[in-house]
Steps between C-alpha positions, in 0.01 A plus 500: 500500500576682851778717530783298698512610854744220607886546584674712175825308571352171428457638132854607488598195581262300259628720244829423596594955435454772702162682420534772717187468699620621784678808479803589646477185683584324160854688488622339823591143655195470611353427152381152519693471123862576586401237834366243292868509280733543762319139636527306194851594383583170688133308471549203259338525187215318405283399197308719340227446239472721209264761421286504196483798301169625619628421876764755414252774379285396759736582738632839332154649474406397908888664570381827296123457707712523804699728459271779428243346764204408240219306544433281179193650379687833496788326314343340269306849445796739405625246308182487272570874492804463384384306218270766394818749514711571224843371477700194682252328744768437732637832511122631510448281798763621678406850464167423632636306791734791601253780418273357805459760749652258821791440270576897414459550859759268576708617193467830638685420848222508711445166579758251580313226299186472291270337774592822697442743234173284430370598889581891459264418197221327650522686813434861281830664590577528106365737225509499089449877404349629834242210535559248786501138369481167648534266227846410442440339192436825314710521213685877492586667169715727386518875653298394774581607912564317766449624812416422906161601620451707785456231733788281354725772587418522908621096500837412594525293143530860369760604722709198400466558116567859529809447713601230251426685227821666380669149544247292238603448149222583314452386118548716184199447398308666856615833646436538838526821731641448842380859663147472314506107595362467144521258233468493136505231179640700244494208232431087468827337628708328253573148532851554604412686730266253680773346716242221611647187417214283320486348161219640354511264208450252692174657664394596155550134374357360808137728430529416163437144526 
């Protein structure tokens, strides 16, 4: 399957949740969500037909999919990694997810959403312990750097992040240095602090079928 290159707000609104796709965008009226309930306050209500079970973990694993922008191949591959992991699959998963290099980068405050942190990826502005990389599915581990490459920092998306910077909350478990512009996973993030809001018994369930 394709990566989706279609309008992010439609999956918001499928979803029927924010999935912050969009950035800063998302924290405005503009977000097609808060539109979408300030128009049916009023609408009538009409029937609705009830969801199986594996329509609901169907629908929890494509939310988590979109959320962190991954194709299904990819998907279905950390979670088969996850399996081979010690410990809670779910919780494994999720550390797997959020230990993608697109998703650090956005963690990180450079990016203000995944599918832009994915393009300073693929377009080589990002390095892992000096070397320039342009996969942003490589999984980081612990102790490893962060950094911008020599040409990522002539672009104007570095003058953004490093003038934003100081103003990012970053997570306990990175540390990132605003002078150096420099990132670094210090440890695997614990489930609460994964503030993405999927079930991942339900994707576990729905892969264990």
């Amino acid at each position: 399957m394709s990566r989706y290159t279609g309008p992010v707000c439609r999956l918001c609104r499928r979803q029927s949740m924010k999935l912050f796709l969009k950035g800063e965008r998302c924290f405005t009226p503009k977000c097609a969500v808060e539109r979408r309930r300030g128009a049916t306050r009023t609408a009538p209500r009409g029937r609705r037909r009830r969801t199986s079970e594996w329509g609901l973990q169907l629908l929890e694993k494509q939310k988590a999919r979109q959320i962190y922008g991954v194709i299904e191949r990819q998907f279905r591959a950390h979670f088969q990694e996850a399996l081979r992991r010690p410990g809670v699959t779910g919780e494994v998963f999720l550390q797997i997810l959020e230990g993608r290099l697109d998703n650090i980068v956005f963690r990180l405050g450079w990016a203000e959403s995944r599918n832009m942190a994915r393009q300073l990826v693929s377009h080589g502005h990002i390095a892992v312990d000096g070397r320039r990389m342009s996969a942003s599915s490589h999984i980081l581990q612990p102790e490893q750097v962060v950094s911008w490459t020599p040409q990522g920092r002539k672009g104007t998306p570095f003058e953004i992040a490093q003038q934003e910077a100081r103003r990012r909350n970053v997570p306990a478990w990175l540390q990132m240095d605003p002078v150096k512009m420099e990132g670094k996973t210090l440890r695997l993030p614990e489930r609460a602090e994964i503030d993405t809001q999927v079930d991942d018994r339900q994707i576990v369930e729905f892969y264990s079928r």
